[in-house]
C-alpha positions in Angstrom: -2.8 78.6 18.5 -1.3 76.0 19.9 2.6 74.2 19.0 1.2 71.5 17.5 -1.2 73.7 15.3 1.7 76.1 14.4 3.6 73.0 13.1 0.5 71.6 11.3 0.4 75.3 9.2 3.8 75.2 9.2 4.5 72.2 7.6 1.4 72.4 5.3 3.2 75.6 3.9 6.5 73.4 3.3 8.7 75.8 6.0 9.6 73.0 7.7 9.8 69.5 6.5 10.8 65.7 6.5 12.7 63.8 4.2 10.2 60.8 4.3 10.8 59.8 0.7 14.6 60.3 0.5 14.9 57.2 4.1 11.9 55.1 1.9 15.0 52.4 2.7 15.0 52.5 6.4 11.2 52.3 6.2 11.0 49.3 4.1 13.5 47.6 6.2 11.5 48.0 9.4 8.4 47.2 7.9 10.1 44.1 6.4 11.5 43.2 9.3 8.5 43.7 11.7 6.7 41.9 8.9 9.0 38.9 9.3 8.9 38.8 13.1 4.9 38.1 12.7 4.9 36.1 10.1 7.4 33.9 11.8 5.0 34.0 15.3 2.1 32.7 12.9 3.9 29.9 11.9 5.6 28.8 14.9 2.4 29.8 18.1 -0.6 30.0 15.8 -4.0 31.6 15.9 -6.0 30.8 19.2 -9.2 30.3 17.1 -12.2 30.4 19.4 -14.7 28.2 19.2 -16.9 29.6 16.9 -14.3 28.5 14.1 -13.2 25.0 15.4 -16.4 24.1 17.3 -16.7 23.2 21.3 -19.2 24.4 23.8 -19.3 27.0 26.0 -20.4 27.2 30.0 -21.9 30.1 31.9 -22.3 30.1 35.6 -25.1 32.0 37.6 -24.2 35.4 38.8 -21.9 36.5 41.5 -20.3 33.2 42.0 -17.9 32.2 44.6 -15.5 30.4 42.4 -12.1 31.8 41.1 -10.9 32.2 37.9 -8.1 29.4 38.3 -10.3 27.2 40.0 -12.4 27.3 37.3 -10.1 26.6 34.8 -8.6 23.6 36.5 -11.6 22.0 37.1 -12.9 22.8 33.3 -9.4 21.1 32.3 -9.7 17.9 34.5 -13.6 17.3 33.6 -13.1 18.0 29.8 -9.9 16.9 29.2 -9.0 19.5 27.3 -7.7 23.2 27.4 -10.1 25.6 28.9 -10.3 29.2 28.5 -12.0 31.2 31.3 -13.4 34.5 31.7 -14.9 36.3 34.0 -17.7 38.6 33.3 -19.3 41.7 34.4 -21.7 41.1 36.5 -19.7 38.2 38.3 -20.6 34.7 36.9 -17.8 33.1 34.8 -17.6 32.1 31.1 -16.1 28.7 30.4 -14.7 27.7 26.8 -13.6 24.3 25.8 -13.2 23.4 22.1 -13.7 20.3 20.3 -16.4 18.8 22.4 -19.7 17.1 21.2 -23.5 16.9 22.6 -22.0 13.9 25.0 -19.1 15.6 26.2 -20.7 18.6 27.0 -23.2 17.3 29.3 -20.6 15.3 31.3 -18.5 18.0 31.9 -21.3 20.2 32.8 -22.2 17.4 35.5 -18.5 17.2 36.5 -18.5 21.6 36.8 -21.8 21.5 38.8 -20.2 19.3 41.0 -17.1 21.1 41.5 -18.4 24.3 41.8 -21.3 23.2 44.1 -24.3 24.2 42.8 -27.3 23.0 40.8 -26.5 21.8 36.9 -29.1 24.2 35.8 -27.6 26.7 37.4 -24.6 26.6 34.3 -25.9 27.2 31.3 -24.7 25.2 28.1 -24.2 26.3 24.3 -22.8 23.9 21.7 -21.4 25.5 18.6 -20.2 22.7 15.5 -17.1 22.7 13.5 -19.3 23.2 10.7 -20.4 26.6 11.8 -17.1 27.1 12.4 -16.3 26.9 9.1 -19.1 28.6 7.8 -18.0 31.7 9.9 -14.1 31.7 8.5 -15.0 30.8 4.6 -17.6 34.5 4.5 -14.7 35.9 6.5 -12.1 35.4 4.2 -14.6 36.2 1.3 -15.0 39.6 3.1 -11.6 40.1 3.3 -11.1 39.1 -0.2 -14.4 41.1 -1.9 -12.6 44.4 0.4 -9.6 44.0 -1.4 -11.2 44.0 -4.7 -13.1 46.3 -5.0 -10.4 49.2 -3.0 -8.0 48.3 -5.7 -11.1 49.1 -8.9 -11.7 52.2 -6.9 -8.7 53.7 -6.3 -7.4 52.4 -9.9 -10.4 54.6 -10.8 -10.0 57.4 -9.2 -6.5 58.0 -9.4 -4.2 55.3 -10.7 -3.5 51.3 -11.1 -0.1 52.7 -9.2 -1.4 53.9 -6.0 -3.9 51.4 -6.1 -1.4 48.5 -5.9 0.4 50.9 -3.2 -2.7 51.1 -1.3 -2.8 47.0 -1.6 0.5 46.6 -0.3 -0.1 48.4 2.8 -3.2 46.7 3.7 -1.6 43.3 3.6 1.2 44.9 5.7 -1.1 46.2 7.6 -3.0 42.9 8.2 0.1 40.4 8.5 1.4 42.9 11.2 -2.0 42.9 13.0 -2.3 38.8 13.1 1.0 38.2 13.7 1.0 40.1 17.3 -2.8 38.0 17.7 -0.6 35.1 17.1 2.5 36.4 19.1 -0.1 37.3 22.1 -2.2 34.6 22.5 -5.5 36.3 22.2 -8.5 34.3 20.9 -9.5 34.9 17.3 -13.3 35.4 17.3 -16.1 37.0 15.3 -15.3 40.0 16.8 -11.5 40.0 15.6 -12.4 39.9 12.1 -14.6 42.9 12.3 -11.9 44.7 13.9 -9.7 43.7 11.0 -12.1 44.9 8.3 -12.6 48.1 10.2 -9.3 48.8 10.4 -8.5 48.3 6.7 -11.1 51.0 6.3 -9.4 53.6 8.9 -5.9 52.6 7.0 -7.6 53.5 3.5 -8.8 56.8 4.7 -5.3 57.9 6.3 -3.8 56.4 2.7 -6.6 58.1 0.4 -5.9 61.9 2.1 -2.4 62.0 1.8 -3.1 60.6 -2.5 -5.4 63.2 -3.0 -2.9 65.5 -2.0 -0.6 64.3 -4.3 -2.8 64.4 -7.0 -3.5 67.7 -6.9 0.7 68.8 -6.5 1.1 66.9 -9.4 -0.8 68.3 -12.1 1.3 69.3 -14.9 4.2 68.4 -12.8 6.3 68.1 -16.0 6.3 71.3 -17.3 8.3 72.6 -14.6 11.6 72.2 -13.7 11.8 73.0 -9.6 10.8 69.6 -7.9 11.1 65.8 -8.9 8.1 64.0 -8.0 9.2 62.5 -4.8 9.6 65.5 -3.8 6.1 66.7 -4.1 5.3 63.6 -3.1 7.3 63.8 0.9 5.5 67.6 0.6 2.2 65.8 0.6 3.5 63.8 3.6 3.9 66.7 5.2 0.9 68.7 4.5 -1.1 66.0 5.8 0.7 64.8 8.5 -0.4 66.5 11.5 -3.8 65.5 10.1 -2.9 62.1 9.9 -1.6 61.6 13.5 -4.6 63.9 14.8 -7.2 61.1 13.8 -5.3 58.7 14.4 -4.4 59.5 17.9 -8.2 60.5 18.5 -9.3 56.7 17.3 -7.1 55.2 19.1 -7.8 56.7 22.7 -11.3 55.4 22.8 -9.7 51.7 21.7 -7.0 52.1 24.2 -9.8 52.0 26.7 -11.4 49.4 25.8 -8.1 47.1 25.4 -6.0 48.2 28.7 -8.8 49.6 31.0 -11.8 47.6 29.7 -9.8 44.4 29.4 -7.2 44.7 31.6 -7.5 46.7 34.4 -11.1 45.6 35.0 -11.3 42.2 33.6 -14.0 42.4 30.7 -11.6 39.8 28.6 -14.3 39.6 25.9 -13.2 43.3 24.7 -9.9 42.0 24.1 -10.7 40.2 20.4 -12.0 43.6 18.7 -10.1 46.0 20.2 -6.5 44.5 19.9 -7.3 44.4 16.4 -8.6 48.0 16.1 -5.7 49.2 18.1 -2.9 47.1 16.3 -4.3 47.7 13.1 -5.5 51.6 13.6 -1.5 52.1 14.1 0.1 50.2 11.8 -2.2 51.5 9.2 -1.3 55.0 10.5 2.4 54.2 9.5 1.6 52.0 6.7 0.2 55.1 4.5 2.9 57.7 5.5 6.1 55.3 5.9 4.9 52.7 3.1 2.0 53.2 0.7 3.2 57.2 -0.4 7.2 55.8 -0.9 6.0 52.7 -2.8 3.9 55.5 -5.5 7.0 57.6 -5.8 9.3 54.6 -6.3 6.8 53.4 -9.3 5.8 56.9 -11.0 9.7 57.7 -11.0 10.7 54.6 -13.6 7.8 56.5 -15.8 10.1 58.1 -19.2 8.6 61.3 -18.5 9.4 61.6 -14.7 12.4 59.8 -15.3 13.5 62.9 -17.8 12.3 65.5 -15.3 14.4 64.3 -12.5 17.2 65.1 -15.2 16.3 67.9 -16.0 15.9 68.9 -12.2 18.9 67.8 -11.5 20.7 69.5 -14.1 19.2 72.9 -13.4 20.3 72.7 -10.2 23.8 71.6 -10.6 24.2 74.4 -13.3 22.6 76.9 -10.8 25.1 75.2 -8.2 28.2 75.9 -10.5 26.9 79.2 -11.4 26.9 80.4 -7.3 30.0 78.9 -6.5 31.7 80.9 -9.8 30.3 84.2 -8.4 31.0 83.6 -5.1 34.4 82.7 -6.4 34.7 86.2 -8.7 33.7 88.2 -5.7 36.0 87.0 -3.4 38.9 87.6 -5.7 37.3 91.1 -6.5 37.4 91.6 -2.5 41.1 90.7 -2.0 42.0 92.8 -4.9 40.9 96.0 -3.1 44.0 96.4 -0.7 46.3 96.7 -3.6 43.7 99.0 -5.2 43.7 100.8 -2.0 47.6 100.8 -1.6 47.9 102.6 -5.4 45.6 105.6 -4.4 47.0 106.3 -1.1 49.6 109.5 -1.0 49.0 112.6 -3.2 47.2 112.6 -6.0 48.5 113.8 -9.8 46.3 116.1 -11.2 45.4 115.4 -15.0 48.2 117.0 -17.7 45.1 118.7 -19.4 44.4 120.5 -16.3 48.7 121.3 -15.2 49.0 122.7 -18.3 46.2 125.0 -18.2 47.2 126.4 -15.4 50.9 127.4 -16.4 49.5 129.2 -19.3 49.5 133.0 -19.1 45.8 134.1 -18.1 45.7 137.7 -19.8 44.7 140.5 -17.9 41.2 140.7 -16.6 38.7 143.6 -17.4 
């Protein structure tokens, strides 16, 4: 079995552990603070909406072309006017977006590139797309986003409680914020394809959430009629249980992602693979830390203001200073017990005086003997 398996068993069986509960500050802070730095990238850079939110058109050259990337770009900037995103593609020909352009525009600058790039004009290939479709495509996103959030909050209110349910709600919106904050920090265009990697990700950052509840659930039945563990407690021992189990899946979703984002879109130039998978892999890992480091701590900080749990901490408490006072007394008794024993010692040593009953039997005549 290997280390990581040993530690898995081991930590399921509570022989080793981590106080994630007892530092729910220094989590908070971080999340707060890496919350902060996105939100603050959002407002100051902005989303790099593509154009299928804000309209423009969008220019494809014939395979295997001769021109660069940078060439392309200048000479999509100088015909248009306007900021031109380029990307090259696969199988060689290059992809040319420019937003906020009409029917007119379009075929000017598609004149202008055919020019430049010597070749034939029907040798690009032209596709308009209109603001309004634009907004068509962000209204049923956010409706998406917002019928999600609905109906995770009725579930998990059903299944377990309103309080892990607005835990659960709470870590999604962290876990989103974070993800479109680095989009905007980064630069990367927001497309189609980005907000399916956000919904998918709010699904992978439910399921790490929803295993490490279940566990919980289960630890705490009839939690009050016992007086050996508070329920944060129980709770960080449900962190643990699960938490090999948590990275595991994590770590396996994100290889696959990885791929895509650094070897797919990096190393060998497929840029259209960045949109979904920066958003799968920003939002597969924050939701990995979201449900241990937020959504679990958040539950135990609103059971525990609960009477009942509020009493059993007490109670905990006090049976564990009284067992505490209780040791440190008997420790206390037998050490003074142990340094009584030389002067115990030191009274014995030397000959021993027989008992008087026994002296003065034998100074008694013994009669004669038959």
């Amino acid at each position: 079995m290997s280390k990581l398996g040993n530690l898995g068993a081991r930590l399921h069986r509570g022989e080793v552990s981590y106080d994630f509960i007892g530092h729910r500050k220094l989590w908070y802070g971080i999340s707060i603070l890496i919350t902060i730095t996105a939100i603050v990238g959002l407002a100051v850079r902005g989303l790099n909406m593509g154009i299928d939110f804000q309209g423009g058109a969008v220019f494809t050259t014939a395979k295997s072309t001769s021109v660069s990337v940078s060439e392309a770009e200048r000479a999509a900037e100088e015909a248009a006017g306007h900021e031109a995103v380029v990307q090259k593609l696969g199988d060689g020909s290059l992809r040319i977006q420019i937003a906020g352009m009409d029917t007119k525009e379009s075929d000017k600058v598609k004149k202008a590139l055919a020019e430049d790039f010597d070749v034939d004009s029907e040798a690009i290939a032209a596709d308009l797309v209109g603001p309004s479709w634009g907004d068509q495509i962000a209204a049923k996103a956010w409706q998406g986003l917002a019928i999600f959030m609905v109906l995770v909050v009725i579930y998990l209110a059903i299944a377990f409680e309103w309080r892990m349910a607005i835990a659960a709600l709470v870590a999604l919106i962290h876990d989103i914020t974070i993800t479109v904050g680095i989009y905007a920090l980064v630069g990367f265009e927001v497309t189609p394809g980005t907000v399916i990697g956000l919904l998918t990700i709010l699904g992978y950052s439910l399921y790490d959430t929803v295993v490490v509840f279940d566990s919980l659930k289960e630890q705490t039945k009839d939690l009050t009629k016992q007086t050996r563990f508070t329920y944060s407690e129980v709770a960080n021992r449900s962190i643990n249980g699960t938490l090999v189990r948590s990275i595991n899946t994590t770590v396996v979703a994100l290889l696959p992602v990885a791929g895509l984002l650094f070897i797919g879109g990096g190393f060998l130039g497929a840029g259209t693979l960045n949109d979904i998978s920066l958003s799968l892999f920003v939002g597969l890992a924050a939701g990995a830390y979201s449900s241990i480091f937020i959504a679990t701590p958040l539950v135990a900080d609103l059971k525990e203001r609960e009477p009942q749990l509020k009493a059993l901490k007490k109670r905990v408490l006090a049976k564990r200073a009284q067992a505490s006072a209780g040791e440190e007394f008997t420790q206390s008794h037998d050490g003074e017990a142990h340094g009584a024993e030389p002067e115990d010692a030191a009274a014995v040593v030397g000959p021993r005086s027989q008992p008087a009953s026994r002296s003065r039997g034998r100074g008694r005549p013994s009669g004669k003997r038959r």
